[in-house]
N, C-alpha and C positions, 0 to 999 in steps of 0.2 A: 611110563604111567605119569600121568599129569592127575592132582588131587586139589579140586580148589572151584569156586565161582566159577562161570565161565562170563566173565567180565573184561571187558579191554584191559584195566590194569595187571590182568595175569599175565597175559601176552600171551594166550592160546594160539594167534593168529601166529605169533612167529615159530611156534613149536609145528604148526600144520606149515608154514613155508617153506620149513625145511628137509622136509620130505621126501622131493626132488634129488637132495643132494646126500641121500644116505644111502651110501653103493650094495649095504646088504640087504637083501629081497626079503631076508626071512623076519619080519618083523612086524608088529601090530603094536599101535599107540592105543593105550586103554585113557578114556578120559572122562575124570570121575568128577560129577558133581552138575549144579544146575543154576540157573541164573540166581535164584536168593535162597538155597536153603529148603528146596522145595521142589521134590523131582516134577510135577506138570506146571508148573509157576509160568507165568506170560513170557512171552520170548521179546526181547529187546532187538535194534536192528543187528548190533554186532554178533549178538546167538545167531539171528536168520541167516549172517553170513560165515558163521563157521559152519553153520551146518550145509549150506550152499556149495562152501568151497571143499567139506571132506565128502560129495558127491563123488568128486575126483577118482579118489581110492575107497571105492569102499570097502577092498579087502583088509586094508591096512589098519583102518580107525576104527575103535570101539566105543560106544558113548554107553556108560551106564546109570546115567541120570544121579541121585541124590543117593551118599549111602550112610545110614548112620555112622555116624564116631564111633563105636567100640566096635563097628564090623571093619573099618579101615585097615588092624592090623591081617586082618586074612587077604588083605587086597592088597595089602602094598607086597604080599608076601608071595604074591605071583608074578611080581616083577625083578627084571634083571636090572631097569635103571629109572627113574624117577625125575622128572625133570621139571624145572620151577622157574618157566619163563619173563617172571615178573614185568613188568614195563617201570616200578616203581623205584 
């Protein structure tokens, strides 16, 4: 699960890179959150291209837009690992 902006400084893009190179099949990246805080907010060019490049897999990837804050611990609580690709 990735929980955060989807903003270059997260490093979305490296969490979807790697993809390729995770030999178990049975997995799905849940990716929570939205360009500023706002699940229909304008998409920037880096959103057009995460959402471009998880065409790729689309069994794999979950996008579920903006969730509030006190609903986060039921969300993180579906996941086995949590991952925080920062660029920063």
């Amino acid at each position: 699960i990735f929980v955060g902006r989807l903003s270059e400084e997260k490093g979305i893009d490296q969490l979807l890179k790697a993809i390729p190179y995770i030999v178990t099949q049975n997995i799905k990246i849940v990716i929570v959150g939205s360009l500023m805080f706002e699940e229909n907010g304008p998409k920037d060019k880096y959103q057009q291209f995460i959402v471009e490049f998880t065409k790729q897999y689309p069994q794999k990837i979950i996008f579920t837009g903006y969730i509030p804050q006190y609903e986060l611990p039921q969300v993180y609580a579906i996941a086995d690992v949590a991952v925080l690709p920062s660029m920063w």
